[in-house]
MMTF fields as JSON, N, C-alpha, C and O atoms, coordinates in Angstrom:
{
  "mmtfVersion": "1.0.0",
  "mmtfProducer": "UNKNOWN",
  "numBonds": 467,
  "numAtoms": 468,
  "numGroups": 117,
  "numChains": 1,
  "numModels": 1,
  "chainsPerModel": [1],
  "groupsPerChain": [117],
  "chainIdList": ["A"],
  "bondAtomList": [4, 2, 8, 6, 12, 10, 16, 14, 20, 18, 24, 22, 28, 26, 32, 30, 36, 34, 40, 38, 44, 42, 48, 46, 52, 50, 56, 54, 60, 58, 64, 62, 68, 66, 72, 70, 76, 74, 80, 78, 84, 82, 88, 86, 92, 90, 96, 94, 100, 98, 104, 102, 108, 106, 112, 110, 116, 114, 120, 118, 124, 122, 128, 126, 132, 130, 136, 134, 140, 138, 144, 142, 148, 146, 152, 150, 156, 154, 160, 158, 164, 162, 168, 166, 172, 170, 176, 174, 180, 178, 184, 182, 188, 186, 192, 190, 196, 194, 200, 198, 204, 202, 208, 206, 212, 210, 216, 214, 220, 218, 224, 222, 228, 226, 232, 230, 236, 234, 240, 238, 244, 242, 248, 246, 252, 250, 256, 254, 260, 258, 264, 262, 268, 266, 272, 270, 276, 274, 280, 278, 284, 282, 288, 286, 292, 290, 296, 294, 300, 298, 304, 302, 308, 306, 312, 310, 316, 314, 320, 318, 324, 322, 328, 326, 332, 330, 336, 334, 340, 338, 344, 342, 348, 346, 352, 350, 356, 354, 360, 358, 364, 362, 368, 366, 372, 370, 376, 374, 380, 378, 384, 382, 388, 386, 392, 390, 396, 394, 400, 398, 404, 402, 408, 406, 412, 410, 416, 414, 420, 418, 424, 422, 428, 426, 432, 430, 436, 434, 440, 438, 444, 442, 448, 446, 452, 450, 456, 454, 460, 458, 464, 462],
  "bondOrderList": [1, 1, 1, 1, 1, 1, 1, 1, 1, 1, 1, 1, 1, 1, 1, 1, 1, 1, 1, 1, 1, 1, 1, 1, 1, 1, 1, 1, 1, 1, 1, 1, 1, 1, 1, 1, 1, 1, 1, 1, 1, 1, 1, 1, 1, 1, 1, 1, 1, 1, 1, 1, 1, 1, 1, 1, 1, 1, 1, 1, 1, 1, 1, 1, 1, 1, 1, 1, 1, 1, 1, 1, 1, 1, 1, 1, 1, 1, 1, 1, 1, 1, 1, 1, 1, 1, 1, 1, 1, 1, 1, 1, 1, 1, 1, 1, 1, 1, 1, 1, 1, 1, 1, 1, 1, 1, 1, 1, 1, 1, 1, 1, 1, 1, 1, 1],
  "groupList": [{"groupName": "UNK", "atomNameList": ["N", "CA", "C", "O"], "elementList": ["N", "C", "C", "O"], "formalChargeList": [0, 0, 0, 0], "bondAtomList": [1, 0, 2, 1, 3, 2], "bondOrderList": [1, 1, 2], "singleLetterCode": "X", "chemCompType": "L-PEPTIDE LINKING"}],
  "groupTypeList": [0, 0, 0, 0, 0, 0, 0, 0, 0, 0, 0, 0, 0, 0, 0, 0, 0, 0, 0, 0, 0, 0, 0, 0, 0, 0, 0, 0, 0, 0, 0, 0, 0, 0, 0, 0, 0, 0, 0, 0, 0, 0, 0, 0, 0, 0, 0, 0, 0, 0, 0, 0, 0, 0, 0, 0, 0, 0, 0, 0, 0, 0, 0, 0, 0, 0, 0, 0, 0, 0, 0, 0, 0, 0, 0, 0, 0, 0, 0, 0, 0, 0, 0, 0, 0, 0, 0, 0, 0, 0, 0, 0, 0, 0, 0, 0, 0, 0, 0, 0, 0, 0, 0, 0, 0, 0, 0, 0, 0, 0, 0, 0, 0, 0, 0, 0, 0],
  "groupIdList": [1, 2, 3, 4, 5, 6, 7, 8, 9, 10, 11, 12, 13, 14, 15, 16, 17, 18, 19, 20, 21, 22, 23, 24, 25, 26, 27, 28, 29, 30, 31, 32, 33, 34, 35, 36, 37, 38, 39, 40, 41, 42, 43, 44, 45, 46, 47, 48, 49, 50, 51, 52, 53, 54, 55, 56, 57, 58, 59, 60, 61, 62, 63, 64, 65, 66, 67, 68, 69, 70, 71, 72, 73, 74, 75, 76, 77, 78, 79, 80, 81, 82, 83, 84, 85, 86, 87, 88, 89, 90, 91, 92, 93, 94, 95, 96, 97, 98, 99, 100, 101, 102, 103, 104, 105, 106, 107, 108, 109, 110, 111, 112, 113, 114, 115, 116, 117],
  "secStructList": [7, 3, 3, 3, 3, 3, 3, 3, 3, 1, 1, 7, 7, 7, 7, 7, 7, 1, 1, 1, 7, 7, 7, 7, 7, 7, 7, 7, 7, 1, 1, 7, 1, 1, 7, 7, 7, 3, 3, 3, 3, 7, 7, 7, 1, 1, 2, 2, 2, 2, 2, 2, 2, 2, 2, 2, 2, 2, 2, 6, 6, 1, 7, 1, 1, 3, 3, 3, 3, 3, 3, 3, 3, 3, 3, 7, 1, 1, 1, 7, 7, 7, 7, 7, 3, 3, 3, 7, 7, 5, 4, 4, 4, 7, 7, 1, 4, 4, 4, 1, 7, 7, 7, 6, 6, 3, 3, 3, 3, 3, 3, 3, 7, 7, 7, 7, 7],
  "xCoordList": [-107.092, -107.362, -108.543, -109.505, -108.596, -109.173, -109.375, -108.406, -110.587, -111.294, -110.426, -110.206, -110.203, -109.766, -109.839, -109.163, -110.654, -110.619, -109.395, -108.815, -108.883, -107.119, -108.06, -108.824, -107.487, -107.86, -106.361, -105.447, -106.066, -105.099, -105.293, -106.079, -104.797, -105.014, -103.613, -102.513, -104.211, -102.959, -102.49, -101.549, -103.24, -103.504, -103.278, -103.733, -102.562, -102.578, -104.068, -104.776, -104.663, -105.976, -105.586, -104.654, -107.014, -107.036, -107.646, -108.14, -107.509, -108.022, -109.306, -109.574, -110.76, -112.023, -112.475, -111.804, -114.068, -114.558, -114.799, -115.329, -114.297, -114.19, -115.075, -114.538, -116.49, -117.461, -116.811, -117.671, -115.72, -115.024, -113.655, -113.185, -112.921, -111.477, -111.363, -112.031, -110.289, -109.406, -108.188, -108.128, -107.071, -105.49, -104.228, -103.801, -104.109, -102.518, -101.395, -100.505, -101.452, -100.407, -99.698, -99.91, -98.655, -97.784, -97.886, -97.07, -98.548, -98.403, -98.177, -98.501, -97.217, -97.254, -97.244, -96.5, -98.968, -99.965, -99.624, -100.781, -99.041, -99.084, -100.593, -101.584, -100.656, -102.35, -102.663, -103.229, -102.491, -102.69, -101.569, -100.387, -101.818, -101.191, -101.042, -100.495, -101.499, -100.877, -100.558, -100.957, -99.7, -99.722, -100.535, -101.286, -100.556, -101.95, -101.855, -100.702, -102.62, -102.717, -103.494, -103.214, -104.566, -105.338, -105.483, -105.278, -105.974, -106.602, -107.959, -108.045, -108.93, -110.42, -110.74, -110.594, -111.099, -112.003, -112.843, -113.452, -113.105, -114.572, -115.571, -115.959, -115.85, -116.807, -118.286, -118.58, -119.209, -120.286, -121.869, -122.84, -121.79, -123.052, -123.172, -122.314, -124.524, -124.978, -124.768, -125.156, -124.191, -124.085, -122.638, -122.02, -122.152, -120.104, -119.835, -118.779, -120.764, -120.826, -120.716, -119.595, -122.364, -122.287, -120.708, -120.119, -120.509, -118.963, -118.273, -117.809, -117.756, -116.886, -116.976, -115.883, -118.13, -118.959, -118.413, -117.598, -118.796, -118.655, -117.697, -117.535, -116.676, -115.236, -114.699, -113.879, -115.096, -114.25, -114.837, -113.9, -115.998, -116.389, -115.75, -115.295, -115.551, -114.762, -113.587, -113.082, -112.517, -110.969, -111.031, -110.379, -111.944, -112.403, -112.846, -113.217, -112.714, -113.916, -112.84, -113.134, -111.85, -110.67, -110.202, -110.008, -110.117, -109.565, -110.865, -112.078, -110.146, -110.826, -110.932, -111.98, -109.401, -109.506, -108.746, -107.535, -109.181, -108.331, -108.864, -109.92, -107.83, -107.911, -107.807, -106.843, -108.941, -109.257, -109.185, -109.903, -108.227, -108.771, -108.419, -107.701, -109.355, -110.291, -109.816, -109.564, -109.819, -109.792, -110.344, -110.019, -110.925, -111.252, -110.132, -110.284, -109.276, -108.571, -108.393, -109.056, -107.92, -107.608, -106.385, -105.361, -106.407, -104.817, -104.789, -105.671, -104.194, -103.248, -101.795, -101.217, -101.16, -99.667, -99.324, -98.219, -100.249, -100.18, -100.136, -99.824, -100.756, -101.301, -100.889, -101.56, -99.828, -99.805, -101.148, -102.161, -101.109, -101.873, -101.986, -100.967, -103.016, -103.221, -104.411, -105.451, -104.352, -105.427, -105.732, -104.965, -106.779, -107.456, -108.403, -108.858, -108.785, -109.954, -109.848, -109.621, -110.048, -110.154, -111.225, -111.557, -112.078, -112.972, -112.561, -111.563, -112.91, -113.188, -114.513, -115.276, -114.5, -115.958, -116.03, -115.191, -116.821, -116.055, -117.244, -118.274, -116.511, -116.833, -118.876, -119.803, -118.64, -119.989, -121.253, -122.37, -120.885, -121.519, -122.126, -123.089, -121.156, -121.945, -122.945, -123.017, -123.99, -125.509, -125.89, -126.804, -125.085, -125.933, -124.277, -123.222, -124.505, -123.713, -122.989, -121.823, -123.867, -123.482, -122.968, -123.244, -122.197, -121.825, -120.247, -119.363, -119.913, -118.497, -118.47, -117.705, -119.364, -119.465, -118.568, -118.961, -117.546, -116.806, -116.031, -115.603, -115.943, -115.363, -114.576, -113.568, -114.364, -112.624, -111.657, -112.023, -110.797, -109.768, -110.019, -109.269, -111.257, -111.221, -111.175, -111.531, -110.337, -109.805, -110.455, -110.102, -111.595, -111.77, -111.315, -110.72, -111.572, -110.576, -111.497, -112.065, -111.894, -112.745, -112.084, -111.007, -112.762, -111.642, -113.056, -114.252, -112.299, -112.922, -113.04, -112.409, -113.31, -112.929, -114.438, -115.569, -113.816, -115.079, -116.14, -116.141, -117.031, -118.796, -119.486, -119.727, -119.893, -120.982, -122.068, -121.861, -123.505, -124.511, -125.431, -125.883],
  "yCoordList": [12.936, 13.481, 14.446, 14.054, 15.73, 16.749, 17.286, 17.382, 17.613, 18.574, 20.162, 20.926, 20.225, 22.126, 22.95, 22.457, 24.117, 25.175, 25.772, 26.1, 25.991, 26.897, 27.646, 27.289, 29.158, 30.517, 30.753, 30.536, 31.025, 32.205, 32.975, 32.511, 34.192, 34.978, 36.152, 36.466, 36.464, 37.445, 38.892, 39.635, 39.051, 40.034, 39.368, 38.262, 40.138, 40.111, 40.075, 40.963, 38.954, 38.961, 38.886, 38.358, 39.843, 40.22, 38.963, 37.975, 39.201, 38.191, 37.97, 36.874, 38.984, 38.809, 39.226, 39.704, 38.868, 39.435, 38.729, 39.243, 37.664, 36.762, 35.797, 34.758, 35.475, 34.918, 33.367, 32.495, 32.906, 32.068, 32.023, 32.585, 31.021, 30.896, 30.836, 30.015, 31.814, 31.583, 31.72, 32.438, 30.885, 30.806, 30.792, 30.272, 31.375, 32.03, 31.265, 31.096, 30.596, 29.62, 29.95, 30.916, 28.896, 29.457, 27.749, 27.522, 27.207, 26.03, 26.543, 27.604, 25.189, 25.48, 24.135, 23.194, 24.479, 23.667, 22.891, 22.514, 22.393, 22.054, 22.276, 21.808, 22.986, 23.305, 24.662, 25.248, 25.339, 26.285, 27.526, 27.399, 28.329, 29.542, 30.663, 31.672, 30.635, 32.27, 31.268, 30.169, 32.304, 31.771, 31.301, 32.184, 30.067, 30.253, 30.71, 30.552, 31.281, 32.466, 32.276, 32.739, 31.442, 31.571, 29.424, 28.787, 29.046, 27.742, 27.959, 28.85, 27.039, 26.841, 25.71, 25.442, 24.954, 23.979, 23.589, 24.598, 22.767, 22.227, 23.429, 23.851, 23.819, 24.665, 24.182, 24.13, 23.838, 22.719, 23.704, 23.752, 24.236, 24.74, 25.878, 25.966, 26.935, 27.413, 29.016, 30.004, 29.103, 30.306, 30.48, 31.521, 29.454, 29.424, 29.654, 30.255, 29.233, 29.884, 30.525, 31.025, 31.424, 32.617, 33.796, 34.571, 33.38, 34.214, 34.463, 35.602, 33.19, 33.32, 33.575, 33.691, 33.716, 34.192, 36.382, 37.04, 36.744, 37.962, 38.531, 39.73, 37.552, 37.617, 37.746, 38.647, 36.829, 36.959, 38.372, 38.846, 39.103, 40.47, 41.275, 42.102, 41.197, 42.533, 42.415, 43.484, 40.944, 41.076, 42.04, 43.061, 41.412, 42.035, 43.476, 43.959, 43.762, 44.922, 46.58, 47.491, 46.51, 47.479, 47.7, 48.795, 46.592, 45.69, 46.083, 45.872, 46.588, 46.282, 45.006, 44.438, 44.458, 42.962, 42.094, 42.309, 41.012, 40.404, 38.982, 38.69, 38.086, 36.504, 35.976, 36.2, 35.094, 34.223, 32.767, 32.131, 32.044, 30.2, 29.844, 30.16, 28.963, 28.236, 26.266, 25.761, 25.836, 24.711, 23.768, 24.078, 22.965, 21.401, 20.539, 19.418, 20.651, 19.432, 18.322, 18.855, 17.205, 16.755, 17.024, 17.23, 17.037, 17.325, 15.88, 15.392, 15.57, 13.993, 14.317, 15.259, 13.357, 13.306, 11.831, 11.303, 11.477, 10.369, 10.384, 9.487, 12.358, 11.89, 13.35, 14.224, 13.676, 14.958, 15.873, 15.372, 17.287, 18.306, 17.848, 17.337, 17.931, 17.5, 17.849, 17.271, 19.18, 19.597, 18.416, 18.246, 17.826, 16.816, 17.565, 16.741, 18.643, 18.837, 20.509, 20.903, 21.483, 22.882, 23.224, 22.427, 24.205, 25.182, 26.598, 26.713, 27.592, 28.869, 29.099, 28.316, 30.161, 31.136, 32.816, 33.369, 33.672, 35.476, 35.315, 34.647, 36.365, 37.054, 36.872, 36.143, 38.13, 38.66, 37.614, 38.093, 35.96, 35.18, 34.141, 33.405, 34.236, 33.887, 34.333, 35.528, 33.623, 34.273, 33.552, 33.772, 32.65, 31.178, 31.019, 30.68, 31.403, 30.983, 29.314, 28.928, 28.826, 26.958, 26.891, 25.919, 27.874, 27.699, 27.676, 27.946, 27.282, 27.742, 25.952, 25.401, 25.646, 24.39, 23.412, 22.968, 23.1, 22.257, 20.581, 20.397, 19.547, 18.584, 18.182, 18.662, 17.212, 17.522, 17.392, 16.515, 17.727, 17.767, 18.693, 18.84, 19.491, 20.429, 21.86, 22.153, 22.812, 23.924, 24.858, 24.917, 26.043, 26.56, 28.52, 29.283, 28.808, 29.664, 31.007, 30.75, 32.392, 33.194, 34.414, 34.862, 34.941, 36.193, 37.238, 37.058, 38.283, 39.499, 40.518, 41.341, 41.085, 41.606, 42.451, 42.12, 43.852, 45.143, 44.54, 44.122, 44.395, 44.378, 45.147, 45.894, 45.354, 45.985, 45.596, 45.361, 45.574, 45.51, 45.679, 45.437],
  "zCoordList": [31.25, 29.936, 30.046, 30.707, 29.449, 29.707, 28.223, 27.469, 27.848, 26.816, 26.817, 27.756, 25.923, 26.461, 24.754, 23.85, 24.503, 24.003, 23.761, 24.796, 22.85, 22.857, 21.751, 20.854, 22.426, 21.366, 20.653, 21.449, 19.741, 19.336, 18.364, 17.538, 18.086, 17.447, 16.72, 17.176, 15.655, 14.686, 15.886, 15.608, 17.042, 17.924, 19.426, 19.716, 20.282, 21.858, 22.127, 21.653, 22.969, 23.541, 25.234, 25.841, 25.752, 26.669, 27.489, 26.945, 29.167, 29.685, 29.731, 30.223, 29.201, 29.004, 30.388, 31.303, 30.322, 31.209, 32.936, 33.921, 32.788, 34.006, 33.747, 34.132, 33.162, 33.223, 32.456, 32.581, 31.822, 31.968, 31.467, 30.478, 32.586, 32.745, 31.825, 31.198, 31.069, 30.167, 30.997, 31.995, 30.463, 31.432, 30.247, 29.216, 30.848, 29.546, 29.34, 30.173, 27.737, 27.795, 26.639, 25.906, 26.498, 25.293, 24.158, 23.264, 24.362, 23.354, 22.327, 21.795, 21.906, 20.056, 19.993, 20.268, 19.266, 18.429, 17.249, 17.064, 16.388, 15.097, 14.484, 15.046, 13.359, 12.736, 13.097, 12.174, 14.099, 14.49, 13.743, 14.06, 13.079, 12.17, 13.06, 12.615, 14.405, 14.986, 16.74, 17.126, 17.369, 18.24, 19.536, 19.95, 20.296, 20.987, 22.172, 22.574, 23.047, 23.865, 25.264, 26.37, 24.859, 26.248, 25.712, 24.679, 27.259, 27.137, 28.1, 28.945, 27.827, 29.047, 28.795, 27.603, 29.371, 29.829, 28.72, 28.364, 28.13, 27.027, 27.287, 28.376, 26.178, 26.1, 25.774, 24.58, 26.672, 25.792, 26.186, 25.43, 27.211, 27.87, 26.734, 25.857, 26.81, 25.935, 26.603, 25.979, 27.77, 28.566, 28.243, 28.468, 27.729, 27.799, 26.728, 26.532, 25.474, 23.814, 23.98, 24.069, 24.282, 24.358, 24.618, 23.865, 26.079, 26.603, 26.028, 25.999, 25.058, 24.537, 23.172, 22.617, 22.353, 21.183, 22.0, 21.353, 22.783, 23.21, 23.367, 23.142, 23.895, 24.107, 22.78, 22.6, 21.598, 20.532, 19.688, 19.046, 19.525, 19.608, 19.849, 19.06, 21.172, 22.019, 21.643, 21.299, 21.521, 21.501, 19.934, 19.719, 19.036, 17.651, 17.169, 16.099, 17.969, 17.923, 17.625, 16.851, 18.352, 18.033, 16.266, 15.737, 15.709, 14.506, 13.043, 13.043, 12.145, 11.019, 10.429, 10.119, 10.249, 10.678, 11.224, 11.171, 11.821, 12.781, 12.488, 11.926, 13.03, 13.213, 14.387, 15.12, 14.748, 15.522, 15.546, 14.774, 16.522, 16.25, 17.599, 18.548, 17.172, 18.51, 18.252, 17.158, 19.04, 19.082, 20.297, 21.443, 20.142, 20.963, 21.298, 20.813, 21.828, 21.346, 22.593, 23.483, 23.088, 24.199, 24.845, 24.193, 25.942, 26.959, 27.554, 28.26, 27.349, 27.702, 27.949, 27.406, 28.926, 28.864, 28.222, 28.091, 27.967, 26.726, 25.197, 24.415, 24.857, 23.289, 23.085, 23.634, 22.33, 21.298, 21.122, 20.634, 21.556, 21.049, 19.642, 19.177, 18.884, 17.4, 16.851, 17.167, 15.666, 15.304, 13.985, 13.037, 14.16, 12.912, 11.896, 11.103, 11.685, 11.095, 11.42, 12.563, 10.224, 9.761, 9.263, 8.386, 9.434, 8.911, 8.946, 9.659, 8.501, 8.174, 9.003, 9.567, 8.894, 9.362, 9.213, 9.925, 8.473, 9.05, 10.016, 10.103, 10.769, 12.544, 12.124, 12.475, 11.138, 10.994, 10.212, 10.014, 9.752, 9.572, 10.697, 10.484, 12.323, 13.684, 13.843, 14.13, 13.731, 14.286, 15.37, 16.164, 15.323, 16.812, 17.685, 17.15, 19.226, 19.78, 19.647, 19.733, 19.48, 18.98, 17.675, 16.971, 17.228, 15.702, 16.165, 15.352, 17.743, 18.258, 19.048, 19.84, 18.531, 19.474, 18.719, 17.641, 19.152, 18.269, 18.671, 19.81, 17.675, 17.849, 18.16, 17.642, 19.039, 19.222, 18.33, 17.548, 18.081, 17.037, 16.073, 15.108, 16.293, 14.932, 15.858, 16.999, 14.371, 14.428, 13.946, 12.768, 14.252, 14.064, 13.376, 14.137, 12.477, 12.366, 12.019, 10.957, 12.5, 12.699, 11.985, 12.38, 10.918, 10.608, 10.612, 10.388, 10.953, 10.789, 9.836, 10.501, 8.903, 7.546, 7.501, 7.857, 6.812, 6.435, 6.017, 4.859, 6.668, 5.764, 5.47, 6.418, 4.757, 4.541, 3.473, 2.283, 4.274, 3.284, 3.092, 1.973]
}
């Protein structure tokens, strides 16, 4: 049984900048609203936020707006992928890499939308 991060998004995401594995899968999640795209490893260190805080920037960054979700969940061949728990967030309200730090079973969901202020 293994911790793992699943990104997906309303948009094709790229493989990032190497600084961590993301690996290209095709799950379908129940909870999850776009399809999911990349998987990594538990994200817990404060250098791996970050990455992937940068990563979700850059996949973003083309896009006036775009959707992002992230998940914790466990990999078992015992226990169903299963998102327990949803939040919201927009892109431009991340100020702390640890605002990506998440529980297991919860689904994070990141949208990007015009700011200005």
């Amino acid at each position: 049984m293994t911790h793992y991060y699943y990104l997906a998004s309303d948009k094709k995401m790229g493989l990032g900048n190497g600084s961590v594995d993301y690996m290209e899968t095709d799950y379908i999640i129940p909870g999850f609203d776009y399809p999911v795209q990349f998987e990594t490893l538990s994200l817990e260190k404060e250098w791996e936020l970050k990455a992937l805080l940068q990563y979700i920037r850059n996949h973003t960054a083309p896009y006036k707006v775009c959707t992002i979700q992230i998940a914790n969940l466990l990999n078992s061949n015992k226990v169903e992928l299963k998102v327990q728990g949803k939040s919201n967030i927009l892109l431009h309200k991340i100020v702390n890499p640890k605002q990506l730090l998440l529980e297991e079973g919860h689904l994070l969901t990141i949208k990007k939308v015009p700011y200005f202020n």
